[in-house]
N, C-alpha and C positions, 0 to 999 in steps of 0.2 A: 780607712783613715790612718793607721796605722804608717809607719812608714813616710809622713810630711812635717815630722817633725826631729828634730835633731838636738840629742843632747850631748852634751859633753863636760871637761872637766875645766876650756880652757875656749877665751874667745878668739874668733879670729877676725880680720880687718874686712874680709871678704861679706862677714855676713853680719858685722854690726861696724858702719860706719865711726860710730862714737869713739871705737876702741881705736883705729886709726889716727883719727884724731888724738886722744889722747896720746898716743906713743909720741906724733908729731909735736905736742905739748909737754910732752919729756924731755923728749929733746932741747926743745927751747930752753928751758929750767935750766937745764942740766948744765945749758952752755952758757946761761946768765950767771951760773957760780961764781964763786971768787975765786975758786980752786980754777977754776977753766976760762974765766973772762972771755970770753968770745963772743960778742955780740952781734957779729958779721954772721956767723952759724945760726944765731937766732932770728934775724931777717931773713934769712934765704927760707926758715921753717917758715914762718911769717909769709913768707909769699903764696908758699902751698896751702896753708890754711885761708887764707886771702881767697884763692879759686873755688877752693871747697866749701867756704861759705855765701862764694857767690851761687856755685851751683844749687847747692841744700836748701839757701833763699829764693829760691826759684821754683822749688816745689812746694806743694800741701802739705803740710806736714798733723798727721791728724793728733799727733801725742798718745796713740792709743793704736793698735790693730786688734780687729775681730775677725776671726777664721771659724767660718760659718760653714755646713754640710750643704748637700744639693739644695736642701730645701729652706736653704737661709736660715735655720736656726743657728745662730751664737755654740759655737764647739770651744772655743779656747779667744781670750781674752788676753793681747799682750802688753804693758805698755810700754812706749815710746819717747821719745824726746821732739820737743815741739822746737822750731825755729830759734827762740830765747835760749833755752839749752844747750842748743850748738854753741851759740853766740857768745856763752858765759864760761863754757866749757872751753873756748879755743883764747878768748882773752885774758880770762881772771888772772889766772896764775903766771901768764908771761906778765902781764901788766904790774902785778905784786913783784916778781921777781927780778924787771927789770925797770920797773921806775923810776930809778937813778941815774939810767942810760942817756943821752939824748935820742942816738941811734934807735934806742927801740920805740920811745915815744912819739920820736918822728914818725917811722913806718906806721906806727897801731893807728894814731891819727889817721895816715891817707888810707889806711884798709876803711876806719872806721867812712869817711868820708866818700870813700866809694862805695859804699851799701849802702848809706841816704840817698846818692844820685840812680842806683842801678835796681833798686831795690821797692816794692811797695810801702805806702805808704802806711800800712799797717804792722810794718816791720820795726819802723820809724821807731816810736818807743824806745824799745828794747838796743837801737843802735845808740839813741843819743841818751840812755842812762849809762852806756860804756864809756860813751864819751864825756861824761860826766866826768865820771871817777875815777877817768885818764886825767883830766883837768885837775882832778883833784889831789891824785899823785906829783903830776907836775908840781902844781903849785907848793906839795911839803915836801918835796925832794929838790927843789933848784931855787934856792932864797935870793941870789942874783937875780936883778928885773933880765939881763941881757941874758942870758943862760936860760931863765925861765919863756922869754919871747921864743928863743930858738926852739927850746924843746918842745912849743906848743904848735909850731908848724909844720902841715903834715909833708910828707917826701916819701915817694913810693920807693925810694931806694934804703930810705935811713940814713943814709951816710953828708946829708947837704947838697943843695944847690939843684934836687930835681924834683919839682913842688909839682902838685896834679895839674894835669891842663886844664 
């Protein structure tokens, strides 16, 4: 048994999804600054988290792994990140950071909008409390009705005028 497990001092993308993500989620931040204003950089991240949460939404996710010997006794007990986790982990903080955007609120919308259509409906939940609190941003970051209409519809580009089919 020796030998199937792997420690180290630092993680890597290959062997824990999340941390990929996360970097992906740095990025985004990073380019929402004021020091860096670049919220074109923060969509294109946006779009790779887009696929990776369609993919990730697409499997079981147990929130847990157990690594059992031949004989199915329980050896090691991991936990995991269940579906919600990804979800909250790939929005939160773009959505904090760039709520002011139209660009970004636009995009988050059609990602969020696209996991209702492609996604189970046990997933549901957890998409439309993001999109809650995207709404909810919207609504104290854009005190203009016409500014806040825009910023509330979704566009898979962010940039205007290419709204989901």
């Amino acid at each position: 048994m020796t030998g199937l497990i792997a420690l180290g001092a630092e993680r890597t993308i290959e062997q824990d999804p999340a941390f990929a993500l996360r970097v992906l989620v740095d990025i985004a931040i990073r380019a929402l600054s004021p020091a860096v204003n670049d919220p074109t950089t923060a969509v294109q991240v946006i779009n790779y988290m887009e696929w990776f949460l369609h993919t990730v939404g697409e499997r079981h996710l147990p929130g847990r792994y157990v690594l059992a010997d031949g004989d199915g006794a329980a050896r090691l007990v991991l936990p995991g990140r269940d579906w919600e986790g990804y979800l909250q982990l790939a929005v939160c903080e773009i959505r904090d950071h760039g709520g002011s955007s139209v660009q970004i609120c636009r995009r988050l919308r059609a990602v969020l909008e696209g996991l209702l259509e492609a996604l189970s409906p046990g997933q549901h939940p957890s998409v439309r409390a993001e999109m809650s609190l995207l709404g909810q941003a919207v609504e104290r970051e854009f005190a203009e009705p016409d500014r806040r209409s825009i910023a509330q519809q979704a566009d898979v580009q962010g940039i205007g005028g290419v709204r989901r089919p």
